[in-house]
Backbone as CSV, one residue per row, in Angstrom:
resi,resn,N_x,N_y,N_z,CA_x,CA_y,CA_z,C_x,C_y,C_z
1,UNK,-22.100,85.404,-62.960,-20.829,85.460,-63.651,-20.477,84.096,-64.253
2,UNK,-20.589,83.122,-63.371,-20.338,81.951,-63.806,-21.177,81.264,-65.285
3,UNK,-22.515,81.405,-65.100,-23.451,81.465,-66.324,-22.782,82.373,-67.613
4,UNK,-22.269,83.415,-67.817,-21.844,84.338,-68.590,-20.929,83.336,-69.031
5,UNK,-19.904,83.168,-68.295,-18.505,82.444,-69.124,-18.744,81.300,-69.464
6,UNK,-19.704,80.436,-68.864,-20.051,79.218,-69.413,-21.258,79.439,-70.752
7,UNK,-21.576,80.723,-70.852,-22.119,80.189,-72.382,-21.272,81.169,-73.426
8,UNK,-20.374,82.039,-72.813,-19.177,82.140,-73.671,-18.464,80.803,-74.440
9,UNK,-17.901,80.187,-72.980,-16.994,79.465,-73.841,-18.137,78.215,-74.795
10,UNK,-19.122,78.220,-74.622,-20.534,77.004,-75.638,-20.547,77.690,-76.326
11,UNK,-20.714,78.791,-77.083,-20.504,79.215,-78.166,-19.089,79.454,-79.053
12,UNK,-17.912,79.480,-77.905,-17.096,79.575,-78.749,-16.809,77.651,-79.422
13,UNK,-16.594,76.918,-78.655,-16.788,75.764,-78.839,-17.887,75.140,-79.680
14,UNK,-19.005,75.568,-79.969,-19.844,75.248,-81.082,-19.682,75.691,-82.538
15,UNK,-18.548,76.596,-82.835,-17.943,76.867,-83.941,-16.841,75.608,-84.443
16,UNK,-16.338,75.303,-83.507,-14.895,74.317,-83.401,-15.392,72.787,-84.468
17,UNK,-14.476,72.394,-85.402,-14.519,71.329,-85.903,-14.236,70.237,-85.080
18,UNK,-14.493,69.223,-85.180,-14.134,67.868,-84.565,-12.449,67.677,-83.977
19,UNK,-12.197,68.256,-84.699,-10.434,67.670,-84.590,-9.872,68.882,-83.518
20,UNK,-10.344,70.427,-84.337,-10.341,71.005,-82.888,-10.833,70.816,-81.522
21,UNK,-11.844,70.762,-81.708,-12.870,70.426,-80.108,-11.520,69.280,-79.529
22,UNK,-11.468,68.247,-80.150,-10.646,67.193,-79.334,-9.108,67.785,-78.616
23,UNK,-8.655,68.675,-79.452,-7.473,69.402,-79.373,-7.612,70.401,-77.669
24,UNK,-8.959,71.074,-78.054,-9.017,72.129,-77.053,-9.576,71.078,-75.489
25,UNK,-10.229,69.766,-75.723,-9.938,69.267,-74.642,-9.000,68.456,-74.319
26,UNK,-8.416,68.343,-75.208,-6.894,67.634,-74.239,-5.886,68.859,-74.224
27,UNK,-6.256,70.007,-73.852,-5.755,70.946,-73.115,-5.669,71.359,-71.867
28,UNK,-7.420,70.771,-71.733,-7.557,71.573,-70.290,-8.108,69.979,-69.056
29,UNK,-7.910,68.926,-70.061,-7.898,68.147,-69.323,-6.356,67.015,-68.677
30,UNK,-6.518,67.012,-67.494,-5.489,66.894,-66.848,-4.619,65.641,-66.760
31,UNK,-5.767,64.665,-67.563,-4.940,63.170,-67.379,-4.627,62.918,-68.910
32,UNK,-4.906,64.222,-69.788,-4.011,63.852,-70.872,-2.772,64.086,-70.784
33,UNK,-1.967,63.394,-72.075,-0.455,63.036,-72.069,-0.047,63.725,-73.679
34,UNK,0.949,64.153,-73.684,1.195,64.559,-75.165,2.115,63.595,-76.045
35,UNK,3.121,62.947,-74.841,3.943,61.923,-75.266,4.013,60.805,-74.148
36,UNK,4.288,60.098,-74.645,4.415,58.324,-73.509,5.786,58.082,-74.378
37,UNK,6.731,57.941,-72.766,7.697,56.957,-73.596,7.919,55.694,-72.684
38,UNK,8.039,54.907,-73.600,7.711,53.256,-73.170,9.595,52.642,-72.569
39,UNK,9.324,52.164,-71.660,10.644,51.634,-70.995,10.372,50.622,-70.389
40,UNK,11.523,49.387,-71.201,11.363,47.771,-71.085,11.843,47.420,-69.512
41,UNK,12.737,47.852,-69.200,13.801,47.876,-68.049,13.537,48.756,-66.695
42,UNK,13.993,48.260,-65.553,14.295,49.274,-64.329,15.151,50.353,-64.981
43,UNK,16.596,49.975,-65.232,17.487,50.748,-65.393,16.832,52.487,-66.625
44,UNK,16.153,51.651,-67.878,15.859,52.787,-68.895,14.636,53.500,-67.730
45,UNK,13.645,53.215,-66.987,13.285,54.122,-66.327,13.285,54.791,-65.593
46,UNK,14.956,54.186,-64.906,15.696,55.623,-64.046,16.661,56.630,-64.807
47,UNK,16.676,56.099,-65.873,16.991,56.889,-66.831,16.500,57.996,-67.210
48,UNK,14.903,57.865,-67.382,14.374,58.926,-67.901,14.049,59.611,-66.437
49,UNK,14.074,59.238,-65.449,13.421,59.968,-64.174,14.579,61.098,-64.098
50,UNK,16.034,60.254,-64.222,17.249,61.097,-64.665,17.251,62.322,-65.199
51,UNK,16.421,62.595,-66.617,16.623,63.103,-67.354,15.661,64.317,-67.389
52,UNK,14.199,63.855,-67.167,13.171,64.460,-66.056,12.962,64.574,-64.609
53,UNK,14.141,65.426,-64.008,13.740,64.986,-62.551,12.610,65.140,-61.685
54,UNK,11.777,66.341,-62.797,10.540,66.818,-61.982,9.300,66.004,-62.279
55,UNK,9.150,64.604,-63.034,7.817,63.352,-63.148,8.103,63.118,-61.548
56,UNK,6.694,63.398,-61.164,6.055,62.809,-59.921,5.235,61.539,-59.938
57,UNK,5.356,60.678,-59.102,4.880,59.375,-59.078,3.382,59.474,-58.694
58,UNK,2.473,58.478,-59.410,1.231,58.494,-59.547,0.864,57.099,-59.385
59,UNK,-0.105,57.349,-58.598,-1.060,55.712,-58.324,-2.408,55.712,-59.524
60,UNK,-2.820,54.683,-59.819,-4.043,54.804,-60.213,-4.973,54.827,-59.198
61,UNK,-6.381,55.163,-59.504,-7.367,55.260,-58.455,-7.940,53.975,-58.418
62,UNK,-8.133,53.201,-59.748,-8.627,51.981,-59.381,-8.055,51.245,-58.473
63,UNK,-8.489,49.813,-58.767,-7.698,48.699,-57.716,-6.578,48.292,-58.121
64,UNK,-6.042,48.498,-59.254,-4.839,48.445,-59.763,-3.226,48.840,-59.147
65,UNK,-2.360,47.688,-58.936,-1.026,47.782,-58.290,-0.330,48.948,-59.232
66,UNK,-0.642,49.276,-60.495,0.350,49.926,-60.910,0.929,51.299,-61.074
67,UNK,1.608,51.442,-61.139,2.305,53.294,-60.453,2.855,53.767,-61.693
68,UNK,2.765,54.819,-61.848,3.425,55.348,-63.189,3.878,56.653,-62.486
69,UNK,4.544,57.727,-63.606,5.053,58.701,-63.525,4.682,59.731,-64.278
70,UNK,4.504,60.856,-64.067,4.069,61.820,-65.024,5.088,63.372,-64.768
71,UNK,4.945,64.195,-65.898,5.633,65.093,-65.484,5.510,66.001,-67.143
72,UNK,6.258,67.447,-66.987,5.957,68.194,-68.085,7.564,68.141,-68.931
73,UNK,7.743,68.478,-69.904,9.161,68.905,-70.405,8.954,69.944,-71.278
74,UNK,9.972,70.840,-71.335,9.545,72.615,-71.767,9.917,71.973,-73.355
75,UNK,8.878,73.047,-74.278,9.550,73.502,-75.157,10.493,75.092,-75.789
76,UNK,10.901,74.594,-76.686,11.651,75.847,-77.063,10.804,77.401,-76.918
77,UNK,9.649,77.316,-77.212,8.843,78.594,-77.639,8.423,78.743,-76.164
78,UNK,8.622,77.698,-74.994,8.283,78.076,-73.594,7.005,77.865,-73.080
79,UNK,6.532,77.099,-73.785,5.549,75.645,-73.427,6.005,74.997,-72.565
80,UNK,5.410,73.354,-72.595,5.547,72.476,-72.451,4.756,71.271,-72.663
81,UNK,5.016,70.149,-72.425,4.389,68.844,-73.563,4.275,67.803,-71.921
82,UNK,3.226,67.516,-71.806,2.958,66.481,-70.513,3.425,65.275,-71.270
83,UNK,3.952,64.626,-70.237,5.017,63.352,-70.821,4.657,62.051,-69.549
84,UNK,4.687,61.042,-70.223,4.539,59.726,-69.098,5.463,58.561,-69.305
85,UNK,6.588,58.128,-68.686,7.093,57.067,-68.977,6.312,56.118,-68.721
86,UNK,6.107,55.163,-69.424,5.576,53.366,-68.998,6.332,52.631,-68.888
87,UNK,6.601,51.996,-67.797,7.300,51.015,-67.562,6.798,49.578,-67.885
């Protein structure tokens, strides 16, 4: 079964132009972002945590001190757009 859907989806994907292909993997991959919004301050990034209460806090895996936030925000049609503040 697994063989079946994996050369389903290689063929459907070998039709796909460049700009699609890139499209259809930052769909299904998980550490893409659709928007980053950049915040100079403590205060503007409790702001947006405010405003998004559901961004969950994230470590990097490297050796890196720094922590970010991630989280989704709906759209109208009942989507949603993965979003990351940077502090």
């Amino acid at each position: 079964m697994r063989a079946h859907v994996a050369a389903i989806l290689e063929s459907a994907i070998s039709g796909l132009g460049d700009r699609q292909a890139m499209d259809l993997v930052r769909q299904v991959e998980d550490e893409s972002v659709d928007f980053a919004i950049v915040v100079a301050l403590p205060k503007e990034l409790s702001a947006v945590r405010k405003f998004f209460p559901d961004l969950v806090r994230v470590s990097h895996k490297s050796s890196s001190t720094r922590t970010y936030y991630r989280g989704t925000a709906p759209t109208a049609g009942g989507g949603s757009h993965r979003i990351v503040p940077l502090p």
